[in-house]
Biopython code that builds the backbone (N, CA, C, O; Angstrom):
import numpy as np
from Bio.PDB.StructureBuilder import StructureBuilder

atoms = [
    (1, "UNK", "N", (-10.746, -13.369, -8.349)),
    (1, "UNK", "CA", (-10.799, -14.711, -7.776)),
    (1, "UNK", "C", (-10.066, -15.718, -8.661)),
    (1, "UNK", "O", (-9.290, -16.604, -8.301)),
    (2, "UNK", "N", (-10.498, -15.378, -9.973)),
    (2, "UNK", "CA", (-9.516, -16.431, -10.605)),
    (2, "UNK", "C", (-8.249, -16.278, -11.067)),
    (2, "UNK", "O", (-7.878, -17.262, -11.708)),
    (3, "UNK", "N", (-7.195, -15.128, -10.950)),
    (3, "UNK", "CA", (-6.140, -15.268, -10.587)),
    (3, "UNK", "C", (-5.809, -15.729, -9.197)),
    (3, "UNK", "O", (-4.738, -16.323, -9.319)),
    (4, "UNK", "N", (-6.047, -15.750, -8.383)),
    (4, "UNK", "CA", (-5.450, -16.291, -6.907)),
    (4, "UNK", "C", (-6.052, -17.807, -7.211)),
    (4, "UNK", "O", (-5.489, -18.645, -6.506)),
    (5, "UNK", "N", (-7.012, -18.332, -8.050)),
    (5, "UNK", "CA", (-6.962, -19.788, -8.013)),
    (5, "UNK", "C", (-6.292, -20.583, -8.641)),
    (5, "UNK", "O", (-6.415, -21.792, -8.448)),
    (6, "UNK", "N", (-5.121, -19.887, -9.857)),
    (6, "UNK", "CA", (-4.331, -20.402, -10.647)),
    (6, "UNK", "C", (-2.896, -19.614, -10.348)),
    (6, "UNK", "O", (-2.007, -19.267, -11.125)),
    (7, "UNK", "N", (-3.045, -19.455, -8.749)),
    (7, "UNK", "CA", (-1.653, -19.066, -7.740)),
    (7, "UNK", "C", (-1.833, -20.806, -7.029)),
    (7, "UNK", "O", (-0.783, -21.446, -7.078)),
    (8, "UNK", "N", (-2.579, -21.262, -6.648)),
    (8, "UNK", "CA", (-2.730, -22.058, -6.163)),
    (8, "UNK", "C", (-2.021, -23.490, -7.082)),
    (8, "UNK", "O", (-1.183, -24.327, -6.748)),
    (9, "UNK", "N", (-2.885, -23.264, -8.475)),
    (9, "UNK", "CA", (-1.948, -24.811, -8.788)),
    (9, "UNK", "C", (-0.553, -24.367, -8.991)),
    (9, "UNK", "O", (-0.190, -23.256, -9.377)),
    (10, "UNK", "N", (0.462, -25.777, -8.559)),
    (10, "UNK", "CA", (1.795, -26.162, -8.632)),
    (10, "UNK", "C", (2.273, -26.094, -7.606)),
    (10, "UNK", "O", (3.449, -26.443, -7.507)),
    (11, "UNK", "N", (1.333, -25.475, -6.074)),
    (11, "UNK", "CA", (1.892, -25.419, -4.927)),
    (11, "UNK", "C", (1.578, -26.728, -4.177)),
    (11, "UNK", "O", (0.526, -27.367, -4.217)),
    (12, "UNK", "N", (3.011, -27.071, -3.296)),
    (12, "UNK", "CA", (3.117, -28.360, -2.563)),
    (12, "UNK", "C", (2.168, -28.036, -1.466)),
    (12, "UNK", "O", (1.947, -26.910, -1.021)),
    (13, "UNK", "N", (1.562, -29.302, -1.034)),
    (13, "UNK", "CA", (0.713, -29.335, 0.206)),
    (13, "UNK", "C", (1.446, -30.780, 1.218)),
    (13, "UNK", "O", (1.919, -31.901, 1.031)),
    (14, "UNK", "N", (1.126, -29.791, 2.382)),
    (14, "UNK", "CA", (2.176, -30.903, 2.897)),
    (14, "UNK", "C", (1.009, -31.136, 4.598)),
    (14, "UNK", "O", (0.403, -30.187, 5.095)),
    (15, "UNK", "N", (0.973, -32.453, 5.121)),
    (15, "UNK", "CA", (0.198, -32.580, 5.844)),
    (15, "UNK", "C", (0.335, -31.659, 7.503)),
    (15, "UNK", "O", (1.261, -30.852, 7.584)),
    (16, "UNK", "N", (-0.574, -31.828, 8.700)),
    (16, "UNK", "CA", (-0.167, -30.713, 9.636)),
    (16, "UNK", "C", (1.408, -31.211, 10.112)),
    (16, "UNK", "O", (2.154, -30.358, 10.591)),
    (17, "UNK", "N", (1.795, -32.373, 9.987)),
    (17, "UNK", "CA", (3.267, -32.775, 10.569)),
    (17, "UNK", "C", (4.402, -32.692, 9.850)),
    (17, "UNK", "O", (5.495, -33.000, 10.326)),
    (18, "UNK", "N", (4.199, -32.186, 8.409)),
    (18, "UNK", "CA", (5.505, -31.906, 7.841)),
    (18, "UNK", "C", (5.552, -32.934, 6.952)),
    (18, "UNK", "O", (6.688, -33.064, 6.496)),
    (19, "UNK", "N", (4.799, -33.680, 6.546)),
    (19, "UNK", "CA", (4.911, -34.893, 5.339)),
    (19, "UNK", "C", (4.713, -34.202, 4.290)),
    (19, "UNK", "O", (4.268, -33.093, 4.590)),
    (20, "UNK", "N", (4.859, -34.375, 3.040)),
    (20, "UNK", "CA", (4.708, -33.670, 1.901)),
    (20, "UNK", "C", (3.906, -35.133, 0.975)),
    (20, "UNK", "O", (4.254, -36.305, 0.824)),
    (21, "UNK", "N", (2.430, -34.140, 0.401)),
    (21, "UNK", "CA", (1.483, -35.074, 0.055)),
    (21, "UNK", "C", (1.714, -35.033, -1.153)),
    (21, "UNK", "O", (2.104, -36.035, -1.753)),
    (22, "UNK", "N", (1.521, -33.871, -1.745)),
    (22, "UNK", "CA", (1.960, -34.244, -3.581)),
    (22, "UNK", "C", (1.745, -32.515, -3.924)),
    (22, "UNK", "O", (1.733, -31.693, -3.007)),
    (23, "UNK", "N", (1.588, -32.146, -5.306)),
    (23, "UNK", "CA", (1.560, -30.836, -5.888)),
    (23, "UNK", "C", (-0.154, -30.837, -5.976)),
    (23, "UNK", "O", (-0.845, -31.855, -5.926)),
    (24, "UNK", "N", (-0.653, -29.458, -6.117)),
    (24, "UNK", "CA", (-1.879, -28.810, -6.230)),
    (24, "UNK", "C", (-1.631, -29.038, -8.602)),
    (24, "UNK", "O", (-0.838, -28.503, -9.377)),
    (25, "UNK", "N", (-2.536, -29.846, -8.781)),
    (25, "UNK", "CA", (-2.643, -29.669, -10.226)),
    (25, "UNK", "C", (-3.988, -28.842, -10.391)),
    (25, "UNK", "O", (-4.038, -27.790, -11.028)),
    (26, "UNK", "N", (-5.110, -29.446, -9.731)),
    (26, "UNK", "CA", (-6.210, -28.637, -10.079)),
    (26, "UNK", "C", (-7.067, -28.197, -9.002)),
    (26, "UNK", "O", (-6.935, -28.672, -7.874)),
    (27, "UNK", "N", (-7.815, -27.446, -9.233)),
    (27, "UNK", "CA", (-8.694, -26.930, -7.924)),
    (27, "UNK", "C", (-9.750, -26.896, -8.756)),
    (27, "UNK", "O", (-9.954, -26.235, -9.775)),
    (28, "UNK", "N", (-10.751, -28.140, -7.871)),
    (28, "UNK", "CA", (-12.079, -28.117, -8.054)),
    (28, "UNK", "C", (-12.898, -27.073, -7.424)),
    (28, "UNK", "O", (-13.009, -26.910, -6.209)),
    (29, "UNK", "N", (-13.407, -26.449, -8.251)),
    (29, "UNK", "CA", (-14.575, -25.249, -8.170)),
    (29, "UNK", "C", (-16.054, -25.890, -7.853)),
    (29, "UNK", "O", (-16.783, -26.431, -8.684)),
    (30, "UNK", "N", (-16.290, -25.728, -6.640)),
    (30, "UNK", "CA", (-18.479, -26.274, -6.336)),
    (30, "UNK", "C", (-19.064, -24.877, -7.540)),
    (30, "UNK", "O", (-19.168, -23.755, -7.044)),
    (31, "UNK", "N", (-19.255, -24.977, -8.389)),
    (31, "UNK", "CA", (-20.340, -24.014, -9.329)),
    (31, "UNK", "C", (-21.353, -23.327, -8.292)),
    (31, "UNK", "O", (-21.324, -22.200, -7.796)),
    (32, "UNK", "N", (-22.173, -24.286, -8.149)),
    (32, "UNK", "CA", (-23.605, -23.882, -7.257)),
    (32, "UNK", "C", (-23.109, -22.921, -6.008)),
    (32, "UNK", "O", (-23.951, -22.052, -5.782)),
    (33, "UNK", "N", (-22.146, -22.867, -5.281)),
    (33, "UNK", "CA", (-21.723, -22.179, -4.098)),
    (33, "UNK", "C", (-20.111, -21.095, -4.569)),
    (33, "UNK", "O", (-19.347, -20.321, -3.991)),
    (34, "UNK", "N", (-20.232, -21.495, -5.507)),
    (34, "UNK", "CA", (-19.015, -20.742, -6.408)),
    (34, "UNK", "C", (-18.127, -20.656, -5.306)),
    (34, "UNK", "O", (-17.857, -19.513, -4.937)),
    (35, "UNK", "N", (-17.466, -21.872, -4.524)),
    (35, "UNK", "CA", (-16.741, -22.120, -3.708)),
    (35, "UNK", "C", (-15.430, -22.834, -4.055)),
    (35, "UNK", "O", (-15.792, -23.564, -4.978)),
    (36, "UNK", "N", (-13.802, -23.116, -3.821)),
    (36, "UNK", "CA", (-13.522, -24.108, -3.462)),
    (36, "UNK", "C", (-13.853, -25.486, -3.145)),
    (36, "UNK", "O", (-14.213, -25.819, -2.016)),
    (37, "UNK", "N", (-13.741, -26.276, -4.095)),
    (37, "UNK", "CA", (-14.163, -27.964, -2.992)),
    (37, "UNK", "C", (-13.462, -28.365, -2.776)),
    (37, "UNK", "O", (-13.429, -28.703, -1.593)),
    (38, "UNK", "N", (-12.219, -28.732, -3.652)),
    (38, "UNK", "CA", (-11.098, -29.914, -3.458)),
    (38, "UNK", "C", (-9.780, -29.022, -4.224)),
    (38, "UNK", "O", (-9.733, -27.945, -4.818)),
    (39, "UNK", "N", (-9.049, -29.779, -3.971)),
    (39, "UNK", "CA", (-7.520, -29.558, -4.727)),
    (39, "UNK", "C", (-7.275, -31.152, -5.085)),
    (39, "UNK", "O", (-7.226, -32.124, -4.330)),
    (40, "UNK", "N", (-7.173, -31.082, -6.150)),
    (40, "UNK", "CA", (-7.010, -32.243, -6.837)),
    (40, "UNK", "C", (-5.104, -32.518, -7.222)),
    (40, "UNK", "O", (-4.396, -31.868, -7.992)),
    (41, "UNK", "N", (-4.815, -33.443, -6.545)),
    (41, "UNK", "CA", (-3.359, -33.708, -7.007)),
    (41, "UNK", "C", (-3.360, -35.049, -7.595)),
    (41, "UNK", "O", (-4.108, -35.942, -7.195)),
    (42, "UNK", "N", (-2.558, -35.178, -8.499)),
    (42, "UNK", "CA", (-2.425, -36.459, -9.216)),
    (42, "UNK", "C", (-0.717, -36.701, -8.594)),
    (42, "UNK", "O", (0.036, -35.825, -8.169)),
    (43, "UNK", "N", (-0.400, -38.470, -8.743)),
    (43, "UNK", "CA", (0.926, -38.724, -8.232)),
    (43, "UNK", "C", (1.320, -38.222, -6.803)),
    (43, "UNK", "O", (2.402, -37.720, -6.497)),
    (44, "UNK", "N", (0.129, -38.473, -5.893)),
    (44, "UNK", "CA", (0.154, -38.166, -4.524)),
    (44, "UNK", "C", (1.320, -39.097, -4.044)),
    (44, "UNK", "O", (1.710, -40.132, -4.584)),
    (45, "UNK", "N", (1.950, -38.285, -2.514)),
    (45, "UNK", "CA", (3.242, -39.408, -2.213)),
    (45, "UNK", "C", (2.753, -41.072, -2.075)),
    (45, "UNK", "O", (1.716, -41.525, -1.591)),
    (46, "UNK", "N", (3.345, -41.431, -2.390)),
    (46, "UNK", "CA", (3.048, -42.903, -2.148)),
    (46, "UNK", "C", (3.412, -43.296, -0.706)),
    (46, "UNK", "O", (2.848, -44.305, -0.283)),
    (47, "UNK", "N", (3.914, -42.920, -0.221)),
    (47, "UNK", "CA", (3.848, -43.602, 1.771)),
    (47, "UNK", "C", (2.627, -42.776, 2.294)),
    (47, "UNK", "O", (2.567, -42.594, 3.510)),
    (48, "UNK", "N", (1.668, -42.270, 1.508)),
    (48, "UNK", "CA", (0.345, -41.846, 2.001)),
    (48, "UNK", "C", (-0.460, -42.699, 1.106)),
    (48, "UNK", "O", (-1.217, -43.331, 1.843)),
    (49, "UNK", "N", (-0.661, -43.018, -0.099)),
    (49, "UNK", "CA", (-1.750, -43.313, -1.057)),
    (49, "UNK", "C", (-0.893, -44.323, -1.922)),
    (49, "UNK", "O", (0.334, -44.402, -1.977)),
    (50, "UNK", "N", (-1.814, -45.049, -2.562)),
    (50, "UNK", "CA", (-0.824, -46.396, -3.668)),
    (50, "UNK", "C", (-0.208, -45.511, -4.455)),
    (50, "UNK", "O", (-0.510, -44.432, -4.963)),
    (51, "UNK", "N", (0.414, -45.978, -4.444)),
    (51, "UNK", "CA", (1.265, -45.156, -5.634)),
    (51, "UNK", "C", (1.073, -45.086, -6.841)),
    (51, "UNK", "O", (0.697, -46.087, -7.451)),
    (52, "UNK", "N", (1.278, -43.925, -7.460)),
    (52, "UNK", "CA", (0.523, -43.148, -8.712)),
    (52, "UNK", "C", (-0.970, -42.819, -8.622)),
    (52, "UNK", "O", (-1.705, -42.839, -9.609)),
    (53, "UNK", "N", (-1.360, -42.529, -7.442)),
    (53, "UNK", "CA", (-2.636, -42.638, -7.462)),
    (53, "UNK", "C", (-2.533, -40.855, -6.866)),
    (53, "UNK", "O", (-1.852, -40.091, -6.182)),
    (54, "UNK", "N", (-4.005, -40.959, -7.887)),
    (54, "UNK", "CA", (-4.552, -39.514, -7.667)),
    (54, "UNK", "C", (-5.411, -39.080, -6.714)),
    (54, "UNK", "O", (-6.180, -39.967, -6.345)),
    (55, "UNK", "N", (-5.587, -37.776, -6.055)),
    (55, "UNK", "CA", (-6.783, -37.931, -5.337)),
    (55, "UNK", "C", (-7.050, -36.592, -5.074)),
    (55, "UNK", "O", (-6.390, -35.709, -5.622)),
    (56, "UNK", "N", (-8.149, -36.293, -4.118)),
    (56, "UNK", "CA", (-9.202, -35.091, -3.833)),
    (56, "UNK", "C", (-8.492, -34.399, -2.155)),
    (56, "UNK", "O", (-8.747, -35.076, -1.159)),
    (57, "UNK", "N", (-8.003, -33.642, -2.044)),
    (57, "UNK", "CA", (-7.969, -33.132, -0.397)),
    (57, "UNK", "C", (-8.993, -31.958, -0.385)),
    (57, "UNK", "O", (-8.879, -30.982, -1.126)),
    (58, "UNK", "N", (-10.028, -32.133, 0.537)),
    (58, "UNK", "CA", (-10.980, -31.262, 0.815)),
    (58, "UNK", "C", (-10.796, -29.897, 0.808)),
    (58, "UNK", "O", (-9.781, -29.704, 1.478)),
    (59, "UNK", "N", (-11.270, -28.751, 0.376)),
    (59, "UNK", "CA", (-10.381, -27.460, 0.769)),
    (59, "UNK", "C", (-10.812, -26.847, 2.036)),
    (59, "UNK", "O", (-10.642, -25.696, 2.438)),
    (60, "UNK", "N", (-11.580, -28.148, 2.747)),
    (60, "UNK", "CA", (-12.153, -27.716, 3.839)),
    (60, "UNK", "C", (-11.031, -28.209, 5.070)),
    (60, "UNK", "O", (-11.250, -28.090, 6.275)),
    (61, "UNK", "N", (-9.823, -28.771, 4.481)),
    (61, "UNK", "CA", (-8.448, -29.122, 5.417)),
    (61, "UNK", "C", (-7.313, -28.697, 5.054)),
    (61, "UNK", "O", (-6.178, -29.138, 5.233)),
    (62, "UNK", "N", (-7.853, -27.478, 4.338)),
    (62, "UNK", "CA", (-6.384, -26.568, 4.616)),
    (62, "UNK", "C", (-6.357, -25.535, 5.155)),
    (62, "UNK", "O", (-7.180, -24.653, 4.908)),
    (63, "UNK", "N", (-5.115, -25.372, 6.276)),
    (63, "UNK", "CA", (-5.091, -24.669, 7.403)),
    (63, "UNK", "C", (-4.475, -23.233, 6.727)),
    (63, "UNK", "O", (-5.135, -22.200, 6.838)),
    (64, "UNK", "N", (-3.054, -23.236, 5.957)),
    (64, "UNK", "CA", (-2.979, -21.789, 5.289)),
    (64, "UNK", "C", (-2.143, -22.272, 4.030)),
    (64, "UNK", "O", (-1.531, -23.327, 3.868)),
    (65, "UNK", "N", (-2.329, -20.990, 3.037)),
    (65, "UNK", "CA", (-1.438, -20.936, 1.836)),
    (65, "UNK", "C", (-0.942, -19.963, 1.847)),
    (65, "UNK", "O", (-1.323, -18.836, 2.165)),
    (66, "UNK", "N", (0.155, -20.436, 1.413)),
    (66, "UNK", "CA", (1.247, -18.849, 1.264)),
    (66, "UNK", "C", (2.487, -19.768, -0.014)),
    (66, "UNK", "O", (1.923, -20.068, -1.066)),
    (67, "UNK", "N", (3.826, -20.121, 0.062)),
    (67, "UNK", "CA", (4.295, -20.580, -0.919)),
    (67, "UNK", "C", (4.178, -22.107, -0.951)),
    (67, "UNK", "O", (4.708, -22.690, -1.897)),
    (68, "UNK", "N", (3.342, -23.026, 0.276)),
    (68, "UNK", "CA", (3.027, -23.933, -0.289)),
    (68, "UNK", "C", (1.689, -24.032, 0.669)),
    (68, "UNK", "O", (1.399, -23.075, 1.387)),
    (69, "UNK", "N", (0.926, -25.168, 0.652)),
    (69, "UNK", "CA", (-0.657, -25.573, 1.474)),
    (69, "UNK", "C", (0.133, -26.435, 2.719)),
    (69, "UNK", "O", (0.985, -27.324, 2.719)),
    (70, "UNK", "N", (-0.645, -25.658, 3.830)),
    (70, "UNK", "CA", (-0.409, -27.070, 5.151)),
    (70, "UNK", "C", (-1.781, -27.126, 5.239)),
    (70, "UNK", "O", (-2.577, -26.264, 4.867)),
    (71, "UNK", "N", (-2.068, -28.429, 5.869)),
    (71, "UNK", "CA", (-3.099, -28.779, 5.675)),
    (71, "UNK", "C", (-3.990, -29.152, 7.134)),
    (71, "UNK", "O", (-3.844, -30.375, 7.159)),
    (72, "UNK", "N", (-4.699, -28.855, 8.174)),
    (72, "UNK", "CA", (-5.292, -28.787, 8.816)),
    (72, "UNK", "C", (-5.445, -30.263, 9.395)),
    (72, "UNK", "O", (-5.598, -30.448, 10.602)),
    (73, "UNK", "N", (-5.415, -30.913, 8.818)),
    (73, "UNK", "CA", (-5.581, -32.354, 9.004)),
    (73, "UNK", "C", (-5.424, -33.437, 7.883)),
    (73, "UNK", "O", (-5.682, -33.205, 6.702)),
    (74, "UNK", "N", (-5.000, -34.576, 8.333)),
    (74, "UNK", "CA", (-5.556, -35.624, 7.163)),
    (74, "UNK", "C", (-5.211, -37.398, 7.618)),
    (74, "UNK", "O", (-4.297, -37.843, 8.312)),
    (75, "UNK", "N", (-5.972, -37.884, 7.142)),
    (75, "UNK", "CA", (-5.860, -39.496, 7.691)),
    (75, "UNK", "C", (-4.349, -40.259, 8.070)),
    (75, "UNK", "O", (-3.442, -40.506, 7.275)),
    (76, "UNK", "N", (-4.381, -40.483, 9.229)),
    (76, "UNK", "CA", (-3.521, -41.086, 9.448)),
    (76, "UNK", "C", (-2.472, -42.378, 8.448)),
    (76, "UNK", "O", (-1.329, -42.539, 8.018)),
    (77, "UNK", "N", (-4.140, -43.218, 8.506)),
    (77, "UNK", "CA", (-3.796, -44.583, 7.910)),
    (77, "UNK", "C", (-3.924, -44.248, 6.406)),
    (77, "UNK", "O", (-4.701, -43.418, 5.934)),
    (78, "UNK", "N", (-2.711, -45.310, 5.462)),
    (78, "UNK", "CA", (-2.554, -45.324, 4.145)),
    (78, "UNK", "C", (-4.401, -45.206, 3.415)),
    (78, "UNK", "O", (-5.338, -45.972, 3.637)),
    (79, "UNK", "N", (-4.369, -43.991, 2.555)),
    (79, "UNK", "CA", (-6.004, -44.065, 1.637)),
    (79, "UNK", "C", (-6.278, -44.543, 0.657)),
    (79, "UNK", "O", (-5.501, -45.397, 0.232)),
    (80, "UNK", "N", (-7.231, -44.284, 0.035)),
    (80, "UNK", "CA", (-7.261, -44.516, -1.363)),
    (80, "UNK", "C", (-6.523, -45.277, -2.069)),
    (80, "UNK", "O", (-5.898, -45.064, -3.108)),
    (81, "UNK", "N", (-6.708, -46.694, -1.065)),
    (81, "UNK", "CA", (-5.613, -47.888, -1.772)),
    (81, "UNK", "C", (-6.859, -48.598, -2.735)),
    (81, "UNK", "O", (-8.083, -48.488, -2.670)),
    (82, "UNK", "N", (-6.137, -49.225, -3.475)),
    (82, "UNK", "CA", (-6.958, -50.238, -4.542)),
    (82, "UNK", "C", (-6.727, -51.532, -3.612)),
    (82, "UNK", "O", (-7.166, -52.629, -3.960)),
]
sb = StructureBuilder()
sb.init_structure("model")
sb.init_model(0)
sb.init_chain("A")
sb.init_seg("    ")
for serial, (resi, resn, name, xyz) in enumerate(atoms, 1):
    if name == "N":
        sb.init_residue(resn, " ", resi, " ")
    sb.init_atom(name, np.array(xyz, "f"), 0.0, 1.0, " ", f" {name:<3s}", serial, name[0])
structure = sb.get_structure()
């Protein structure tokens, strides 16, 4: 398991329409359910999120991985603005 979770960081995730959100730096691990929670990217695109801003995509919205993440869904409108 934990080689295929450090296949995961450095891969691009890009939303279900072809936008490209930012790189996979870390993957948050739930302990208690020894699950996936999040993929944590820092320097997410900025025509999605303020710019330089970091953030959490659920790993419960990604649709498949292979050489990069598409992602099942994700908010339309600009997030995690200050």
């Amino acid at each position: 398991m934990l080689e295929n979770i450090n296949n995961i960081k450095g891969l691009e995730i890009y939303t279900p329409g072809g936008i490209f959100v930012g790189v996979v730096d870390e993957v948050v691990i739930d302990m208690l359910n020894m699950s996936v929670a999040e993929l944590f990217i820092s320097n997410a695109n900025p025509s999605l999120v303020d710019e330089n801003a970091s953030i959490g995509v659920p790993f419960r919205w990604v649709q498949s991985i292979g050489d990069i993440i598409i992602l099942n869904r994700f908010p339309n409108e600009k997030i995690w603005s200050s």
